[in-house]
C-alpha positions, 0 to 999 in steps of 0.5 A: 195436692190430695184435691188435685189427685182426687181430680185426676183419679176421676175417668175420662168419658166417651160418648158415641152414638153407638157402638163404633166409638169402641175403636177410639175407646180401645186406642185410649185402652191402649196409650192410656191403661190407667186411665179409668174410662166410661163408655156411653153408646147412645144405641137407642138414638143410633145412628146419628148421621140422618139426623137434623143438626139440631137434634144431634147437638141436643142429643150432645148435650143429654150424652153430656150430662150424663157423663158429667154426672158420672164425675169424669173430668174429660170427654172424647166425642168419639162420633163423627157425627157428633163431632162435626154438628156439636163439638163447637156448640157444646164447648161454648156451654160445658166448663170442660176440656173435650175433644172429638175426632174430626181435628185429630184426623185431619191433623195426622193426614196434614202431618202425612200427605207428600203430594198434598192429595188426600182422599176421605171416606165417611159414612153419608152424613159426614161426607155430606157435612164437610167436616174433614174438608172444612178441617183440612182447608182450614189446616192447608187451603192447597190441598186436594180433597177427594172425597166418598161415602161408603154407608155399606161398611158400617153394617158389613163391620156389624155383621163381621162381613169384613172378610167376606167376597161381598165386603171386597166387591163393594169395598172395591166400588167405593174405593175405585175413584181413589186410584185414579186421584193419585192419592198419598193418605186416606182417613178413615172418617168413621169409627167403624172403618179401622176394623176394615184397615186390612181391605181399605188397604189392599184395595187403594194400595200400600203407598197410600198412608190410611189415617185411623182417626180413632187412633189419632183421636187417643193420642189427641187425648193423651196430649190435652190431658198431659197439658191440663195436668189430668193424667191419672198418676195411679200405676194400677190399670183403670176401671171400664165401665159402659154404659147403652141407651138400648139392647145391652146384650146386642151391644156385648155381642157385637164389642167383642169385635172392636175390644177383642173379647167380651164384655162381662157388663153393659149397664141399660140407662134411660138417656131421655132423663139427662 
């Protein structure tokens, strides 16, 4: 039985290509608080989304290795990215339950949509890989999807333009073809975009369910690891640690966005050795 604690003490890893994997961190925070978590941004590789689906899956698999050398005993693949080129590639290698974020949010947009209409906005690579599309079909081929790119919301919720004349107008242009497609649900595929829940949702109206994948993500999380038995039995609140592939103040700075404070430690590792 000691074996078996010891197992569940161990800390669920998150890797992401950078910094917006914090928002699906800070819902795991949230539904699991004593659970110990590792926290890998790979900022030095950032971002993922140009990148050939080759080189993200190899990147996968570094990200991988060196969260399992930390001992966790679970992965989140909190990137989109990641989760649409890599997920099925590195589940067939590693003996480890994981998950990414794609399944999750496509699920709660099934279990939400009345009319069967269902919107997506992404950044250019998750558009462009029809990972939400193939997912949705996959769950109801009656569907109808409407899908946009939105790249510009990434650096507006880095720089902490969100509240900004400048985010409105041009959140107003991307989401323009919404109106007009009679949408009921609209997932935030990108981890970036529940920190512009308040414009995203002013903008398309408020009859229309907005599906925070890093939220459906940690309740995914929560679920897999009731069923394996990996849910840390301790009361006591779980240990964060994060870890960067580059600019560990730069990434402190912009975290306090997604976390809502500061954070007192970011350690630098040199990822190109896993």
């Amino acid at each position: 039985m000691k074996h078996r604690d010891d197992h569940r003490n161990k800390a669920i890893g998150i890797f992401d290509s950078g910094i917006g994997g914090l928002t699906v961190a800070a819902e795991i925070f949230k539904i699991l608080p004593n659970e110990n978590v590792i926290y890998f941004g790979d900022t030095g590789r950032y971002p993922y989304g140009p990148r050939s689906p080759e080189i993200v899956r190899r990147f996968a698999r570094q990200d991988v290795n060196f969260l399992l050398e930390k001992g966790v005993k679970f992965i989140v693949i909190a990137c989109n990215t990641a989760s649409a080129a890599a997920l099925d590639y590195i589940k067939k290698i590693y003996n480890i339950p994981m998950i990414g974020v794609i399944e999750p949010g496509a699920s709660a947009a099934i279990a939400s949509t009345k009319n069967r209409r269902v919107g997506v906005i992404g950044t250019t690579g998750t558009i462009n890989s029809s990972s939400y599309t193939k997912a949705l079909i996959n769950f109801d081929s009656s569907l109808k999807i409407t899908v946009k790119a939105c790249p510009l919301f990434v650096p507006i919720v880095e720089e902490a333009y969100t509240d900004r004349p400048a985010a409105k107008m041009i959140a107003e242009d991307y989401l323009a073809d919404f109106r007009t497609k009679n949408i009921d649900t609209l997932i935030l595929g990108c981890t970036h975009y529940p920190l512009m829940k308040k414009l995203i949702g002013s903008i398309v109206g408020t009859d229309v369910k907005l599906i925070d994948s890093a939220e459906s993500t940690a309740v995914a999380a929560k679920q897999a690891l009731t069923e394996a038995d990996l849910l840390n039995q301790k009361n006591s609140e779980g240990k964060k640690n994060f870890y960067v592939s580059d600019s560990p103040d730069k990434f402190k700075m912009i975290a306090k966005q997604f976390l809502g404070k500061r954070l007192s430690k970011v350690e630098l590792i040199d990822i190109n050795s896993y």
